[in-house]
Backbone and ligand atoms as CSV (ligand in chain L), in Angstrom:
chain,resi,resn,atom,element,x,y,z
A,1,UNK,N,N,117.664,115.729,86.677
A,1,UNK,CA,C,117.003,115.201,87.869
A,1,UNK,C,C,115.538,114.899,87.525
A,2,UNK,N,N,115.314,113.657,87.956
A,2,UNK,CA,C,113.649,113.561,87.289
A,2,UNK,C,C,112.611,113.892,88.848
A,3,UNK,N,N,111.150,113.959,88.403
A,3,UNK,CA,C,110.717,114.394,89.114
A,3,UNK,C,C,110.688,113.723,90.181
A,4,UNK,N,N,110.713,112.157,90.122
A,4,UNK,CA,C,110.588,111.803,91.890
A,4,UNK,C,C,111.915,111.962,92.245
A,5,UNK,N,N,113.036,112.113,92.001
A,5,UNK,CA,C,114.550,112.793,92.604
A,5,UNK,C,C,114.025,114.092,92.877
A,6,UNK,N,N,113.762,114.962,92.438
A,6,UNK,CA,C,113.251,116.402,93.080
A,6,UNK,C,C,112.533,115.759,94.246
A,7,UNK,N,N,111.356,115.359,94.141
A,7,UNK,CA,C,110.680,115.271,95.351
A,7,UNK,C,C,111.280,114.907,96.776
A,8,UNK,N,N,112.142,113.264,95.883
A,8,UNK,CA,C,112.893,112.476,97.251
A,8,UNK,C,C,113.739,114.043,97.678
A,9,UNK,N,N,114.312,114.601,96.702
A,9,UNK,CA,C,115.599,115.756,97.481
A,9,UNK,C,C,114.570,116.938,98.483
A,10,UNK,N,N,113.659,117.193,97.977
A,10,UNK,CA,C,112.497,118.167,98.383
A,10,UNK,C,C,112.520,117.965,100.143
A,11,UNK,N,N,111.774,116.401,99.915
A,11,UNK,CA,C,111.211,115.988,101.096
A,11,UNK,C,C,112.766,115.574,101.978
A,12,UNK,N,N,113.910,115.496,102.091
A,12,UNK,CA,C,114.981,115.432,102.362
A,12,UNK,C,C,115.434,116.827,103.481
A,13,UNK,N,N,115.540,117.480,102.183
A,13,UNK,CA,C,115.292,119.101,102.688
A,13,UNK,C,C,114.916,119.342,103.870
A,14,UNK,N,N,113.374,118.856,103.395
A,14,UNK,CA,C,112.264,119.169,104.440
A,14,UNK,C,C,112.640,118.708,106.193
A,15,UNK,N,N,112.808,117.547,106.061
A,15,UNK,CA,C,113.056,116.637,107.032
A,15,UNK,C,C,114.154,117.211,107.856
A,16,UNK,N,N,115.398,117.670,106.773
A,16,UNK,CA,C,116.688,118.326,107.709
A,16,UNK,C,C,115.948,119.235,108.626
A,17,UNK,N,N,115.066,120.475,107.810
A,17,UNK,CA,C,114.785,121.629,108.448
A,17,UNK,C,C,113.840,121.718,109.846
A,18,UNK,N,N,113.023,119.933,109.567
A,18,UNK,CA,C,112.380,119.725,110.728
A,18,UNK,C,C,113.317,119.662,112.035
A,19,UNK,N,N,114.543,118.501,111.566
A,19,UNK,CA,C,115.158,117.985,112.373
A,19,UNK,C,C,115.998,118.705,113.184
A,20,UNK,N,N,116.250,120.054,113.062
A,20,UNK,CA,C,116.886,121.169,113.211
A,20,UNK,C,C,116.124,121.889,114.039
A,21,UNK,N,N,114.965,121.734,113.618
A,21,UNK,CA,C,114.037,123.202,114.603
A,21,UNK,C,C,114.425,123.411,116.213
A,22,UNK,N,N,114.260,122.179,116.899
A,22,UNK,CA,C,114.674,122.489,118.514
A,22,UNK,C,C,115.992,123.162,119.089
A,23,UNK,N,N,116.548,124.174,118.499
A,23,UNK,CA,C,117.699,124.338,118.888
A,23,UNK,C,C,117.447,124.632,120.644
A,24,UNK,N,N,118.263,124.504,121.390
A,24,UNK,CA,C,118.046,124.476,122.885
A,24,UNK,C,C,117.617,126.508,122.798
A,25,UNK,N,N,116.834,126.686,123.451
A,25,UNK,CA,C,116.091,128.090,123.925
A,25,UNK,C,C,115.941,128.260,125.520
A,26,UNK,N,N,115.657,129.116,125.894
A,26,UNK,CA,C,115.247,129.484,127.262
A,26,UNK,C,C,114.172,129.888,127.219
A,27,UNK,N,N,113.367,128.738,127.736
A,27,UNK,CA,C,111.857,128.632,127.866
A,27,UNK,C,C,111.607,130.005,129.048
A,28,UNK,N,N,112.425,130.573,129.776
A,28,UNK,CA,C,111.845,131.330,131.060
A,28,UNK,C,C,111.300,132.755,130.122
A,29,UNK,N,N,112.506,132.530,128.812
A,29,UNK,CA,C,112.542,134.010,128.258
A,29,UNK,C,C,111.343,134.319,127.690
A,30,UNK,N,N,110.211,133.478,127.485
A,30,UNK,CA,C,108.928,133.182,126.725
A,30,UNK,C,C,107.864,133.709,127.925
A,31,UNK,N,N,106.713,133.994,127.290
A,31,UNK,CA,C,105.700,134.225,128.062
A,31,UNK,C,C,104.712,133.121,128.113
A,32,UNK,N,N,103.752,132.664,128.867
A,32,UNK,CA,C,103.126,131.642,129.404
A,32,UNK,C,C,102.498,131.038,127.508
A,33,UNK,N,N,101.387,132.309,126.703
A,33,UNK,CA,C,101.460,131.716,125.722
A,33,UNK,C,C,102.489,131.469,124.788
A,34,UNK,N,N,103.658,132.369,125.037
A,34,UNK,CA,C,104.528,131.548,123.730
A,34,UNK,C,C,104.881,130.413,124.241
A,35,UNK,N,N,105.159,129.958,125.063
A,35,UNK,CA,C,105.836,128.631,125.732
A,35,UNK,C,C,104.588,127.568,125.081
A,36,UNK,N,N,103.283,128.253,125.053
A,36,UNK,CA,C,102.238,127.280,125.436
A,36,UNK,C,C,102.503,127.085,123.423
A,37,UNK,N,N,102.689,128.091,122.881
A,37,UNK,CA,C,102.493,127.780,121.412
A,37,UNK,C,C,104.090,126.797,120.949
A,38,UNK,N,N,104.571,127.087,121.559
A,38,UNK,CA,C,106.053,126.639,121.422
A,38,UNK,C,C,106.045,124.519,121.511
A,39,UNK,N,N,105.318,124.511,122.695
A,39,UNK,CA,C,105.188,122.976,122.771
A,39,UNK,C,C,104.327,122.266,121.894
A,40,UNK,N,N,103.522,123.314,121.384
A,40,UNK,CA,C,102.779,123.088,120.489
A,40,UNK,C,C,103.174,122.589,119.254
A,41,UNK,N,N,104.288,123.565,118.571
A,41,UNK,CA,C,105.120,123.494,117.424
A,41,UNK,C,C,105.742,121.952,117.473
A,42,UNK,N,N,106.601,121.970,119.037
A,42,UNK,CA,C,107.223,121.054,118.902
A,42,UNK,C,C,107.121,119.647,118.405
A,43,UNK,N,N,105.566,119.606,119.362
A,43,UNK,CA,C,104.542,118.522,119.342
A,43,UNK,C,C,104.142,117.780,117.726
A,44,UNK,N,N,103.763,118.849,117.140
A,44,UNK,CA,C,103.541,118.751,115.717
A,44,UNK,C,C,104.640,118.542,115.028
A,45,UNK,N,N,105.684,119.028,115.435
A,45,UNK,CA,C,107.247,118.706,114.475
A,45,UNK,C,C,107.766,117.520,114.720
A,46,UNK,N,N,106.593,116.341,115.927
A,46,UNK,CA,C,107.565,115.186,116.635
A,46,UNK,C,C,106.305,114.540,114.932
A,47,UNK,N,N,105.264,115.444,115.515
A,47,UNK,CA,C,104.609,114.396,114.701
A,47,UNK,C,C,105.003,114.388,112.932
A,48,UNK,N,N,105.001,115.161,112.353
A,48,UNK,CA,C,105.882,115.165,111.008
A,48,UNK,C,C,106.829,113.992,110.819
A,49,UNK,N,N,107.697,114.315,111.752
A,49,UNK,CA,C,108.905,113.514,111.672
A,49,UNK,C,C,108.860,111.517,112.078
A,50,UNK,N,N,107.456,111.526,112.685
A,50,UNK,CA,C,107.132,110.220,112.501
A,50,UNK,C,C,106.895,109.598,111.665
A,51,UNK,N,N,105.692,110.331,110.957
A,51,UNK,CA,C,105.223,110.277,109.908
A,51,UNK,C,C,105.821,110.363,108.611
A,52,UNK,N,N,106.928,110.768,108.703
A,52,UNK,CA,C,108.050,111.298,107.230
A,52,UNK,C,C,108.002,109.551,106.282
A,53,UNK,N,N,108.576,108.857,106.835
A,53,UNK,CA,C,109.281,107.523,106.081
A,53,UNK,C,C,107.832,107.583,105.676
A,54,UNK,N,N,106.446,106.979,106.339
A,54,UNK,CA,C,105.247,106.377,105.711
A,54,UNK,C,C,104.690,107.526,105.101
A,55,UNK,N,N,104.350,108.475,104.968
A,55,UNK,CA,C,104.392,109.635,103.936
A,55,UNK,C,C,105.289,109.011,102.351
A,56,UNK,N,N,106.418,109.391,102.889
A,56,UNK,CA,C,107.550,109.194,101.839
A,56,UNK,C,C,107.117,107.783,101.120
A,57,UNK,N,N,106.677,106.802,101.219
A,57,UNK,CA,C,106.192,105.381,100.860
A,57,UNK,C,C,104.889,105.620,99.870
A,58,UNK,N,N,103.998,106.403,100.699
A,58,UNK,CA,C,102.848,106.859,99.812
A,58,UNK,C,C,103.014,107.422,98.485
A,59,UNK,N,N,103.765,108.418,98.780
A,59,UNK,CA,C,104.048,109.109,97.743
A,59,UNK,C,C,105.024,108.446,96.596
A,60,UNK,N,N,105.291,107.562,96.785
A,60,UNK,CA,C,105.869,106.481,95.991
A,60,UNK,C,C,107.546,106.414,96.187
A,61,UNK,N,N,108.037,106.742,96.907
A,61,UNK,CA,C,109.574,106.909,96.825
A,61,UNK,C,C,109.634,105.744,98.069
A,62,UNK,N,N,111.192,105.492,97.611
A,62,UNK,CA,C,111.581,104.517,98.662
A,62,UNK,C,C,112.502,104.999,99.560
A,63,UNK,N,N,112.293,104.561,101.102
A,63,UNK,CA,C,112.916,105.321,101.872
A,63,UNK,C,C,114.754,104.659,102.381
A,64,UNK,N,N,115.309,105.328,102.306
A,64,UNK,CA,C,116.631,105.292,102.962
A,64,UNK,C,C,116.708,104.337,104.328
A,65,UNK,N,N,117.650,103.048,104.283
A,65,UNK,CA,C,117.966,102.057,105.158
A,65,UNK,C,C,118.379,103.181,106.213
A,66,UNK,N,N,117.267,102.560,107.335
A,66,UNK,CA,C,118.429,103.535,108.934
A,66,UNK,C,C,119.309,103.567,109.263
A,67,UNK,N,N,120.294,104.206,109.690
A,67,UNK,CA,C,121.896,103.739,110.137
A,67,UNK,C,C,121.779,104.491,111.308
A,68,UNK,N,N,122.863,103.198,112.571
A,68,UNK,CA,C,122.909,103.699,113.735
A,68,UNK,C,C,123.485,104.891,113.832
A,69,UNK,N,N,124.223,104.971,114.985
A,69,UNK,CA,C,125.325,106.292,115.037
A,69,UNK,C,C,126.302,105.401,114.707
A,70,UNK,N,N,126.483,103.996,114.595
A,70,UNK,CA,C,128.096,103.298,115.073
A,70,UNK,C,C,128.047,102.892,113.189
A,71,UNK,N,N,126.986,103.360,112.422
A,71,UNK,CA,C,127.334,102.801,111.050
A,71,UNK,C,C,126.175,101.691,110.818
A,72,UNK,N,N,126.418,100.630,110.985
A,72,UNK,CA,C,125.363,99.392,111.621
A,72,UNK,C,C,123.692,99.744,111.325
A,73,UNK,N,N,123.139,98.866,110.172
A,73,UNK,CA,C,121.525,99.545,110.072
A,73,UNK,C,C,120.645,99.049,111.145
A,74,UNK,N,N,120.297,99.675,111.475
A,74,UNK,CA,C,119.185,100.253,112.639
A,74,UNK,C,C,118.036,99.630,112.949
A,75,UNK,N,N,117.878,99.206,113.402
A,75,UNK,CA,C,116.287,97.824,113.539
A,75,UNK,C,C,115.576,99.009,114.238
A,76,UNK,N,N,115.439,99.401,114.913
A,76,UNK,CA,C,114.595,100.269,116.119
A,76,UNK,C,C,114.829,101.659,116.344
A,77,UNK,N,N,114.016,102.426,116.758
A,77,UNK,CA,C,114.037,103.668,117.629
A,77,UNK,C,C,113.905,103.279,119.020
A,78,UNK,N,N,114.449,104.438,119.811
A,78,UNK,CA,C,115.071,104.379,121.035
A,78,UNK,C,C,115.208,106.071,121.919
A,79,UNK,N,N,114.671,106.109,122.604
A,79,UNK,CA,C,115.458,107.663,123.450
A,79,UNK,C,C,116.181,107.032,123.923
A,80,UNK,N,N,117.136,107.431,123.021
A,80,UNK,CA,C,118.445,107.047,123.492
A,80,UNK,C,C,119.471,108.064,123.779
A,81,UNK,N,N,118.852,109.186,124.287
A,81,UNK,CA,C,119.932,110.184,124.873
A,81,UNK,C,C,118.777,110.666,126.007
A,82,UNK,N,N,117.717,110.113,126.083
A,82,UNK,CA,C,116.666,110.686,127.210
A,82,UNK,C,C,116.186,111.874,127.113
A,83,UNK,N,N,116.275,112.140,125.556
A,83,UNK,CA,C,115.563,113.371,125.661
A,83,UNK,C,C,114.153,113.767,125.347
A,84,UNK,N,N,113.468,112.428,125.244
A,84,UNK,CA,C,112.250,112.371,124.480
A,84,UNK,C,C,112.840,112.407,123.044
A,85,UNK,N,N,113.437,112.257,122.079
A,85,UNK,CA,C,113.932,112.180,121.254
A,85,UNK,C,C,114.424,111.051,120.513
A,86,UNK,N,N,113.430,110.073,119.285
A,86,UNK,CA,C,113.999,108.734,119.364
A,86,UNK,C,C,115.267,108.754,117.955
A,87,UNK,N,N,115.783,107.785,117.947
A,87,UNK,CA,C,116.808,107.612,117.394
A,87,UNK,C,C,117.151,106.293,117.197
A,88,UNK,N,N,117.583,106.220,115.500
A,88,UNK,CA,C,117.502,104.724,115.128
A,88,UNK,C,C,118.595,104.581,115.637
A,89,UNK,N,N,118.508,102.607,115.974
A,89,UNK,CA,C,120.199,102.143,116.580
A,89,UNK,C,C,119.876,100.678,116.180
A,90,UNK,N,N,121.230,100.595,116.070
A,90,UNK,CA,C,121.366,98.916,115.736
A,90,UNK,C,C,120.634,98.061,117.012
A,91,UNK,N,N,121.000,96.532,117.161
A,91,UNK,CA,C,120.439,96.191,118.005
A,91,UNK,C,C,120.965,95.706,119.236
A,92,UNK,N,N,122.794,96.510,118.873
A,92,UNK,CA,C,123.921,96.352,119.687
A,92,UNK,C,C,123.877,97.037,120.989
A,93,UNK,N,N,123.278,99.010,120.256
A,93,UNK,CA,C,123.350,99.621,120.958
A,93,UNK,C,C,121.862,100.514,121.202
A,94,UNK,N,N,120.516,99.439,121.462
A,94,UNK,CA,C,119.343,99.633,121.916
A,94,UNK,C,C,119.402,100.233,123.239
A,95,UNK,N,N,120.610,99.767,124.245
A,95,UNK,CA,C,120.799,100.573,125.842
A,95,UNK,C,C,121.956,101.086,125.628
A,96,UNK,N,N,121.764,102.284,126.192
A,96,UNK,CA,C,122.925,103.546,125.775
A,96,UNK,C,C,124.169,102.694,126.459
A,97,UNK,N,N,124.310,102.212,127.646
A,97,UNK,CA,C,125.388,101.273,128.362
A,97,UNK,C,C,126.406,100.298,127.097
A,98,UNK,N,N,125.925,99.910,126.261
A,98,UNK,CA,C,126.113,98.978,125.102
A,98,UNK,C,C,127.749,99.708,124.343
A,99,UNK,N,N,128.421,99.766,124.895
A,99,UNK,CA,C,129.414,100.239,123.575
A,99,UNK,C,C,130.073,99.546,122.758
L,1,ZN,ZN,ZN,125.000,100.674,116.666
């Protein structure tokens, strides 16, 4: 494996473990500051994950074509489940209605 394959796999890694962090929690079970540090995290983990592909460019690696959910590469992001949460999609299925 040469070193920018380590890295691309590194930063791969990385990205899963971001993409993972929100598992659904019960915000009631938190106290006013953990909640308050909690949105915090989140906030910063939206921002990582924006930032990942143009990061990944800098650092010289080339980034992975988007693919929708339906297969189909991905022109756009979208909350497309309304969760504040964007998600690449073709340009079939930009409105969740689209099947
Ligand atoms: Zn699609």
């Amino acid at each position: 494996m040469t070193p920018k394959q380590k890295l691309q796999k590194d930063r791969a890694w990385f990205k899963f473990v971001l993409t993972g962090l929100p598992k659904p929690i019960k915000l009631e079970s938190l106290s006013e500051i953990e909640q308050l540090f909690w949105k915090e995290i989140l906030s910063a983990r939206n921002a990582l994950l924006n930032m990942h592909d143009k990061c990944s460019i800098e650092l010289g690696l080339n980034i992975p074509e988007h693919r929708c959910w339906c297969g189909k590469p991905a022109k756009v992001q979208v909350d497309y489940y309304g969760t504040g949460e964007l998600q690449w999609v073709c340009n079939k299925h930009i409105n969740i209605n689209n099947d």
